[in-house]
N, C-alpha and C positions, 0 to 999 in steps of 0.2 A: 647840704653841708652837714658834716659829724656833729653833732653834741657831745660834748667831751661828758660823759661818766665815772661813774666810781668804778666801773669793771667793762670787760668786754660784751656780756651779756646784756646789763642796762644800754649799753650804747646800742647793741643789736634794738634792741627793744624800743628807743627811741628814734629810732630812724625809717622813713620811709621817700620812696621814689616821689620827685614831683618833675617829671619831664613833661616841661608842654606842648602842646601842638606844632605849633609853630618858634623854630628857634635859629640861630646865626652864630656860628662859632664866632665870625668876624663880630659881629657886632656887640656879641659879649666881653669878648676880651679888651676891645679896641674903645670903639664906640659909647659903652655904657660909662666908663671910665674916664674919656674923654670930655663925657658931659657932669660928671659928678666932682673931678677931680684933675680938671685939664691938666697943670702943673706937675701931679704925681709921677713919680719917674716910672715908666714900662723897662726899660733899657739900658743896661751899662757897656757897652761896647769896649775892651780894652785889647792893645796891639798884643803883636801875634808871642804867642809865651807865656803871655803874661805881665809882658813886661811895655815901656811906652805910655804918653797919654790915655786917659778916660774919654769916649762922648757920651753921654747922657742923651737919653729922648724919651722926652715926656708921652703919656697918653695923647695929649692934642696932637704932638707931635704926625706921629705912628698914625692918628686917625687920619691926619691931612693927607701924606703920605697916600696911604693906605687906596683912600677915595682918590687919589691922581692914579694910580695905575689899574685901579677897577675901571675907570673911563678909559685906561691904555686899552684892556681888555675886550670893553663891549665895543669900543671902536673896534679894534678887527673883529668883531662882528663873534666875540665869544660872548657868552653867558649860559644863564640856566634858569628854567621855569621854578625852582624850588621845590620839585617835585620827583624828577628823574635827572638820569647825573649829567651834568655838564660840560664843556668840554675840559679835558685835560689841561693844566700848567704845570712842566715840571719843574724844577726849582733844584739846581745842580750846585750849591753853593755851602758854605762851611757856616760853623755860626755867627753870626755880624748881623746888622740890621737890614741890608735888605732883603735879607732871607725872612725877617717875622713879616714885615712891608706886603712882598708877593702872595706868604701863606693867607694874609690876613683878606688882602686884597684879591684874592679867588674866591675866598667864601663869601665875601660881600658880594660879588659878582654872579654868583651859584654854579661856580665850575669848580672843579676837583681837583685838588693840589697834588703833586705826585712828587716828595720829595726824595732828592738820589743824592748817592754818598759822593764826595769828591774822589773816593777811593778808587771808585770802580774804574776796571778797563772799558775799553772800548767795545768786547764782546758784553759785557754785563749793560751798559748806557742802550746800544743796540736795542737788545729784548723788551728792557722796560721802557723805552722809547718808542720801540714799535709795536710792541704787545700793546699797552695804552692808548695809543693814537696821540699822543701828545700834539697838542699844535702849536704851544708857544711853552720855548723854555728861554729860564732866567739864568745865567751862570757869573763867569770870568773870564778875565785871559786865562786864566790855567786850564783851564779844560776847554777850552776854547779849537784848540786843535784835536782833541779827540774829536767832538760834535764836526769839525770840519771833513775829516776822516771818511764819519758811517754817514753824511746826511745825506749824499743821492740814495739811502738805502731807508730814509724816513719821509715820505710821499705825504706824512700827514702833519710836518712839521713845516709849518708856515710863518712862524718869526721866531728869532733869539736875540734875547736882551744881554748886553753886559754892562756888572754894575762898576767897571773902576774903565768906566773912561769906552770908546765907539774904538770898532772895531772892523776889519774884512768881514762881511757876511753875519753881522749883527746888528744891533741897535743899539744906542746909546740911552739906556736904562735912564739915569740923570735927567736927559734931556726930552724924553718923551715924557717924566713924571712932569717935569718944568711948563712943560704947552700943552697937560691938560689941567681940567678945573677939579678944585681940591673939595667940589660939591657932590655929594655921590648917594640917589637914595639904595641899598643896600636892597637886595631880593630878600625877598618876606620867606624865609625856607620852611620848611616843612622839617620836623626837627627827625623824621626817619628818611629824609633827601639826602644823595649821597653828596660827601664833600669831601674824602682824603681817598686816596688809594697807596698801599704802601707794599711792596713785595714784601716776601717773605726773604728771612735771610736764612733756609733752608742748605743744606751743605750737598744736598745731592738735587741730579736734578734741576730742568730750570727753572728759577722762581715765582712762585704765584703770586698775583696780587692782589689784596685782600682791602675787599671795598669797604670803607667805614661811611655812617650815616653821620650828621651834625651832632647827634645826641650825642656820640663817641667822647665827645669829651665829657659831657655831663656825667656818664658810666666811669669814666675815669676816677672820679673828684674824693668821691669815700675813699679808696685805696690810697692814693696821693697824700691826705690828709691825716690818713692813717698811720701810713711809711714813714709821715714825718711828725708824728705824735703830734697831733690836729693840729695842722698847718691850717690856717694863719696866725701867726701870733706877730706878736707889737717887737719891729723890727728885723724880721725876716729876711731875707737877701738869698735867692737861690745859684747855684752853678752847679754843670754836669760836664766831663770830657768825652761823656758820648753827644753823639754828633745827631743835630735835631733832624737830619734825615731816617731818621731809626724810632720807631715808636717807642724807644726807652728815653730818646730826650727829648720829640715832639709833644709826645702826649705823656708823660712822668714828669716832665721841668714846663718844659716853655710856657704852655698852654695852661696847664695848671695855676700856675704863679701869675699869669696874665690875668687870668679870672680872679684871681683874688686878690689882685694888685699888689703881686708881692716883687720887686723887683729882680729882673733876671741878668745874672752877669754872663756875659760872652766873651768865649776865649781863645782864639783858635792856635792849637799846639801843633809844630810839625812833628814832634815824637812826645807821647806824653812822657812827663817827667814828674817824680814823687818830691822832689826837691821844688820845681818851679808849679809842683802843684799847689806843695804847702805852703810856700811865698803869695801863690795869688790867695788863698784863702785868709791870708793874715793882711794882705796888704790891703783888701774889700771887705775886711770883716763879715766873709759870708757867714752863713749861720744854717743853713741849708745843703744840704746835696747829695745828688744821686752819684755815687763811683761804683759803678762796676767790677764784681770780681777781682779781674785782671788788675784795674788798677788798685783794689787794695792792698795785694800781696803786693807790688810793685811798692807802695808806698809802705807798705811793712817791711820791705825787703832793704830799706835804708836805714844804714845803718845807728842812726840817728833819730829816726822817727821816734824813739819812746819816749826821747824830751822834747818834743813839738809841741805838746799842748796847745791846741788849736781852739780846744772851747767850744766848740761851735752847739749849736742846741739838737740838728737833727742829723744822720747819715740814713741813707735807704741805699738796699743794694739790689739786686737780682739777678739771674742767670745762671746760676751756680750756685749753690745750698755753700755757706760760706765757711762752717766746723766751728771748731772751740779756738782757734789758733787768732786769727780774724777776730771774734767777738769779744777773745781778752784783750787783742793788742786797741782796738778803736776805743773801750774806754778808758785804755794810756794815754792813747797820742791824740785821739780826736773828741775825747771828753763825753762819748756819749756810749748809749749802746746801740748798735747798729742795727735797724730794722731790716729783714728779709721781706720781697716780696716777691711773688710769682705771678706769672700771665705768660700771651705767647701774642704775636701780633694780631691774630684772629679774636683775641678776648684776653685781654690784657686785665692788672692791676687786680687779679681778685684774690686774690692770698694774701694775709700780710701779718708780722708780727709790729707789736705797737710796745715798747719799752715804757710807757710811762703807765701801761695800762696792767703790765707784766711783763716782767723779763723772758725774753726771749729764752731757749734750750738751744741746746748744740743738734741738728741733723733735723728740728722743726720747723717746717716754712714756717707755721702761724697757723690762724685763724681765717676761715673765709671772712670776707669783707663785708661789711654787713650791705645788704641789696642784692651780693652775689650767694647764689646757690649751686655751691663747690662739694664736690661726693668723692667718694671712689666707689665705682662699679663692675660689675662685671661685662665686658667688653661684647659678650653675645648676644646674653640676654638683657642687658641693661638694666638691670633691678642694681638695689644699692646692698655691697657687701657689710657685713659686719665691722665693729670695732677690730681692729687690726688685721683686717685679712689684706693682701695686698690683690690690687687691682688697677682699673685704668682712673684716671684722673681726669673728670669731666663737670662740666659745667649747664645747669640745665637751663636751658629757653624757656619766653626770650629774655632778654637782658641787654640795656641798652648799652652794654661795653661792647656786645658782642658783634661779628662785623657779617655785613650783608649777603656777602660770598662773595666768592674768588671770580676776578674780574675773566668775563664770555670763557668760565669753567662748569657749568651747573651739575656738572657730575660728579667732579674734585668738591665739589660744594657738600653735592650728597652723602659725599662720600665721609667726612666729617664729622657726621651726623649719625649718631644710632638713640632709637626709640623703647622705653618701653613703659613700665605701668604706671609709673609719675613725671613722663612726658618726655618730649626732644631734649638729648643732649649733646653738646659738640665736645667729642673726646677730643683731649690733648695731646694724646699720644706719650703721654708721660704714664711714669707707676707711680704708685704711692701707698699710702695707709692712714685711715684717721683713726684718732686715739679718742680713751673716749671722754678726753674734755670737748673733742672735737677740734683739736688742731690735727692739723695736715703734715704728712709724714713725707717726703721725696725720695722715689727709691732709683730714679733713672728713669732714663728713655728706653721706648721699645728696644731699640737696638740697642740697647748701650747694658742690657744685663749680661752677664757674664754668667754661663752655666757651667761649672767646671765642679768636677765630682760629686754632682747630684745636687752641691749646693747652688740657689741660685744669689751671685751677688751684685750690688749695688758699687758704680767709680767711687760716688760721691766722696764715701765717707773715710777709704782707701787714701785716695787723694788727701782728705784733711790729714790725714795721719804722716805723708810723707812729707808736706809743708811745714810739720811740725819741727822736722829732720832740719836742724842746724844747716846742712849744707846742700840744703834742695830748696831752690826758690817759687819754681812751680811745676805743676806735675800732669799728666795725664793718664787715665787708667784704662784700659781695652783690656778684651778676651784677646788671645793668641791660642788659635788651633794648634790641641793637643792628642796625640791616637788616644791614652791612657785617661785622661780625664775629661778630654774633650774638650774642654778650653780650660787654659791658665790666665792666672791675674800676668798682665807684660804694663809696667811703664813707664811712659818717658817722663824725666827729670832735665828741668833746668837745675844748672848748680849753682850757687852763689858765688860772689866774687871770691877768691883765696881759695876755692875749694877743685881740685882735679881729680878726672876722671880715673878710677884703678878696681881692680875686684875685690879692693879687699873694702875699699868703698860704697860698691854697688852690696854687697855680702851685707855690710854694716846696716846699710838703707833696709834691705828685706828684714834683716833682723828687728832692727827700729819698727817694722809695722807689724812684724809674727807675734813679739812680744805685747803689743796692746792691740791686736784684732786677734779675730779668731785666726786658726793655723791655718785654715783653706783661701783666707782672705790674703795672706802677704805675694807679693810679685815674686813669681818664679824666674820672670824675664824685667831684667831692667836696661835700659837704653838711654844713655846720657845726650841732650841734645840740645843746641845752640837755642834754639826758639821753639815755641809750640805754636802751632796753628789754633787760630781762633778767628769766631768771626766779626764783623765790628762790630758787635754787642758785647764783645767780651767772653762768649760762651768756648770752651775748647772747642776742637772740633774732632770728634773720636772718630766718626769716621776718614778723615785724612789719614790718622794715627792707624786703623784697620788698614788702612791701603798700602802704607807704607810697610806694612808685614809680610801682605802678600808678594808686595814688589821685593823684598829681601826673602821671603821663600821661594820663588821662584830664578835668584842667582845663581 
């Protein structure tokens, strides 16, 4: 855990790793809690919106629970030595309580939780169902017929539970937790045993899955702590509308706040909404949360949001470097200043700015996290670049954030991975620059620079500049091949409500960005469009936006 300091350095300085031998995500969260604090609420479960009754479920609760479907488990003859991975449970479900139940109730068992988005089609469930070997998944009736769909096509999936009520060709979740015993001793894990696998949500390509060890969370905890300017504090309440199938609300909300017993609200929205977001946040007096990107502008994007006054003590965001637009409006409407963090599912939560320790700048992630050893380097020879030169954006081993490799990929593993005169490091595949306080600069993804007349440029900050624009509510920025320059800035705008598509509009936009970037930086092509693609973390997805160029150059 952080010690809060007078600066980020003392904190650096104060802080060291203590991960033990042997450790239980389940039994930490659950379990320790349990015995300390039966009573303390783990869990707010409220209906789907936001809106409807409360359940509350205490830690004893959750542990009882928990220990009834670890016995579901080793009964069909799953578990794990705490040593090597276990078998697969995947866990197809939205956020609700029996979704922490299963997560929790795997790791006590020593199998490997594999959680899936309710989003996904039938081809996406497919892969990571039969890539994994999954043999027992947890869902609903809603996805209940996809699973029926592809299961002659999964040989290694040998029972499915659902949790509202028994089903054709499942089990009734309820009633198996009900006829086992709520007595469970938990496998003694070995705190580098593997316990979660989580695909990647990769936009090209089919997904890898990226094997995290017990300790995963423990690597978490500084970052976490950080994002929310040292969490725990006296009366905390966390919520995310990212979905705990995704290591932005598995391992950034749930798990985290479980460990520290900070209670977690659950929400489950069929379309998020900035309106029914800020009603839940006032109606639970959260004081905590991770929103994503996507949903900030969405919640800036109402027209109303500058008199919300929400209060709340902490926001963390990531995926997307958020601009100056973003960090004035949140400490309008949300009272605070919004902490940026960075990671990727392979090594998550090591960037992060901390408001209380220093305000945050417009286009700087932050500061590496203290435990994590965050560079830019040179991507060939791995030596570490100077103050400002731009480079790849890498993390050196080991570190217990960082995840074991990519599940029966050992090449994709390697591949990851470049060496050189102060050790292994697993690039991110991102650009960047550190400055020389030594925070971290985000300059884009490989693919996502843009080289158009010798200059090379950066979506990000393009993007923050068209959000700015009164009648663009979100944006995305791409190269579009050009003979003469070779690529130009092209991109797409959502528009705001009252606001129509025309040229003398899109002219206005380009102007808006020529006049506060440089001249080579404004869109030479602009494309007004209904929705932008993203993916369910919230990140745009530039390459859709590239495909979609080529599919209109070649009409």
């Amino acid at each position: 855990m952080l010690s809060r300091k007078e600066s980020y350095a003392a904190t650096v300085s104060a802080f060291q790793w203590d991960i033990p031998d042997y450790y239980n995500i389940g039994t930490d969260v659950c379990d320790r809690w349990a015995a300390a604090d039966p009573d303390r609420i783990a869990l707010i479960e409220v209906g789907e919106d936001g809106y409807g009754p409360a359940r509350e479920t205490s830690f004893a609760e959750l542990r009882a629970a928990s220990n009834r479907f670890a016995n579901v488990l080793t009964g069909l003859g799953l578990g794990g030595d705490g040593v090597t991975a276990g078998e697969r449970v995947a866990i197809l479900l939205p956020q609700r309580r029996e979704t922490v139940i299963a997560h929790i109730a795997a790791f006590k068992a020593g199998c490997v939780s594999l959680p899936l988005f309710t989003l996904f089609g039938p081809e996406a469930l497919l892969h990571r169902l039969r890539d994994s070997g999954a043999r027992v998944l947890v869902t609903d009736h809603a996805s209940l017929p996809m699973i029926a769909g592809i299961r002659d096509q999964l040989p290694d999936l040998e029972a499915v539970f659902t949790v509202d009520g028994p089903a054709e060709g499942a089990q009734d979740f309820d009633a198996a937790l009900a006829a086992a015993s709520d007595a469970f001793t938990p496998v003694d894990s070995r705190s580098s045993a593997p316990a979660l696998l989580i695909y990647t949500s990769g936009t090209t390509g089919n997904p890898k899955g990226a094997l995290h060890a017990q300790r995963v969370l423990l690597g978490h905890l500084p970052g976490v702590e950080m994002s929310h300017d040292f969490l725990p504090q006296p009366g905390d309440c966390i919520w995310t509308p990212a979905d705990w199938a995704w290591i932005g609300g598995l391992l950034d909300v749930l798990l985290p706040a479980l460990h520290h017993g900070v209670p977690v609200l659950a929400c489950r929205f069929r379309k998020f909404s900035a309106r029914a977001a800020a009603d839940l946040i006032r109606r639970f007096a959260v004081r905590n949360a991770f929103l994503p990107p996507t949903a900030l502008k969405m919640m800036k994007a109402d027209p109303d949001s500058a008199g919300w006054a929400l209060n709340m003590r902490s926001v963390a965001s990531g995926g997307e470097p958020l601009g100056a637009q973003l960090l004035d409006w949140g400490r309008q409407a949300l009272g605070v200043t919004i902490n940026e963090f960075y990671g990727q599912t392979e090594c998550n939560m090591v960037v992060s700015s901390c408001g209380v320790l220093e305000a945050p700048e417009n286009g700087v992630m932050g500061w590496p996290v203290p435990g994590h050893r965050v560079d830019v380097i040179d991507e060939l020879t791995a030596e570490r670049l100077p103050d400002g030169a731009e480079g790849a954006i890498a993390i050196l081993s080991p570190d217990p954030v960082m995840f074991l490799g990519y599940w029966q990929q050992p090449v994709a593993t390697a591949e990851k991975f470049v060496t050189g005169p102060e050790g292994r490091w697993l690039v991110t595949g991102d650009r960047g620059l550190r400055r020389p306080d030594g925070r971290l600069v985000f300059k884009g993804r490989n693919d996502d620079i843009i080289s158009t007349g010798g200059y090379r440029v950066g979506p990000a900050e393009i993007e923050d500049c068209l959000i700015s624009h009164p009648a663009v509510a979100m944006a995305g920025v791409v190269g579009q091949p050009d003979p003469l320059r070779g690529e130009i800035v092209a991109a797409f705008v959502k528009l705001r409500a009252g606001h129509d598509d025309c040229a003398r509009l899109r002219d206005e936009i380009a102007g808006h960005v020529r006049t506060r970037l440089a001249a080579y930086e404004y869109p030479r092509a602009i494309y007004v469009v209904e929705e932008l693609p993203v993916t369910t973390t919230g990140k745009i997805i530039r390459s859709e936006l590239r495909k979609r160029l080529i599919a209109e150059a070649l009409q």
